[in-house]
C-alpha positions in Angstrom: 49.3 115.1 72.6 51.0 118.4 71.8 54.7 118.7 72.2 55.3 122.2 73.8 59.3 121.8 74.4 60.7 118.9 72.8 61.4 116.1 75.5 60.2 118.5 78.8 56.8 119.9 78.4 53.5 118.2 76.7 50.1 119.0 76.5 47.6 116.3 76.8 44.6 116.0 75.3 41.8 115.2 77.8 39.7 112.3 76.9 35.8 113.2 76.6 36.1 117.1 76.5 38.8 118.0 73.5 37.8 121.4 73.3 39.3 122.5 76.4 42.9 122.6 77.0 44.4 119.6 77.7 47.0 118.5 81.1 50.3 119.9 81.1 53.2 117.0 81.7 56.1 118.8 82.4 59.8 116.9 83.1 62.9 118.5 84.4 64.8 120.5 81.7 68.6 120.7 82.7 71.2 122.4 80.2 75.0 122.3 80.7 76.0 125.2 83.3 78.4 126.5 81.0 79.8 125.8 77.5 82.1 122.5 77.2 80.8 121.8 81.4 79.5 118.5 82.3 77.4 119.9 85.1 74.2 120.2 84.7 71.6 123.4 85.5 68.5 122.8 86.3 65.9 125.1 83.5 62.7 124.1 84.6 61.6 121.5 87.5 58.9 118.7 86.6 58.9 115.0 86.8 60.8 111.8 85.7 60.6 108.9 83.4 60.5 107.1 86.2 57.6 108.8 88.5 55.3 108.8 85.0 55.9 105.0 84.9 54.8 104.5 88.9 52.1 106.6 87.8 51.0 104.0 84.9 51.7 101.3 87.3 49.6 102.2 89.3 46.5 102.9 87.2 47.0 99.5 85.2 46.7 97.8 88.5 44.2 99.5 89.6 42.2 98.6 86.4 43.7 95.1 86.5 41.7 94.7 90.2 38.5 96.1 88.5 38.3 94.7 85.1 41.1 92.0 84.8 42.1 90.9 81.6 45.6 89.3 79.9 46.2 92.7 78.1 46.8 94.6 81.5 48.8 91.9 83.2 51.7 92.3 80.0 51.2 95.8 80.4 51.9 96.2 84.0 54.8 93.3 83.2 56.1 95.6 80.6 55.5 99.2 82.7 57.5 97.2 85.4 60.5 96.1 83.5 61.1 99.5 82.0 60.8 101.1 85.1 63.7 98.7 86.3 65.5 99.3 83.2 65.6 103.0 84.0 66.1 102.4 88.0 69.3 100.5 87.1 71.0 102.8 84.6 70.6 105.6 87.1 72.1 102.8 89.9 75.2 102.2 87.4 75.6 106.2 86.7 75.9 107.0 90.4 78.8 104.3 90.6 80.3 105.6 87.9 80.0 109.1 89.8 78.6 110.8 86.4 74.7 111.0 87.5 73.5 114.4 86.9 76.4 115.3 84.2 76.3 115.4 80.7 78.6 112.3 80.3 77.7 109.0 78.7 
């Protein structure tokens, strides 16, 4: 993996052929619309947290129905909670009325 922008935009390696270039996994880049706002911009566009992690899900099961082991239940357990994790501090943000602002 090869950060590009810190926190937005990676470059993954692929697995059996390194030499070429790897996936791009970009994630929505906002910045404040103006200095000292709480409103957000949108920079670039991309993906979640969360959409990676239903991603993930959704291979580990998929593996889990193929070659089932221990190791992939705990990691689909584990994929699953943080996914919830993430659901519910958005869920608490929007009744707080501070999702997409720069406030704690």
């Amino acid at each position: 993996m090869k950060v590009q922008v810190e926190g937005h935009r990676y470059e993954l390696s692929n697995f059996e052929n390194k030499d070429n270039q790897g996936q791009i996994l970009q994630f929505i880049q906002k910045e404040p619309k103006s200095e000292g706002s709480t409103e957000l911009l949108t920079i670039s566009d991309g993906t979640t947290n969360e959409e990676v992690l239903e991603v993930l899900i959704n291979r580990m099961q998929s593996l889990q129905s193929k070659f089932p082991c221990r190791e992939n239940s705990i990691v689909i357990t584990n994929l699953e909670e943080s996914l919830m994790w993430l659901n519910k501090r958005t869920s608490d943000r929007v009744k707080r009325q501070v999702e997409g602002k720069q406030i704690a």
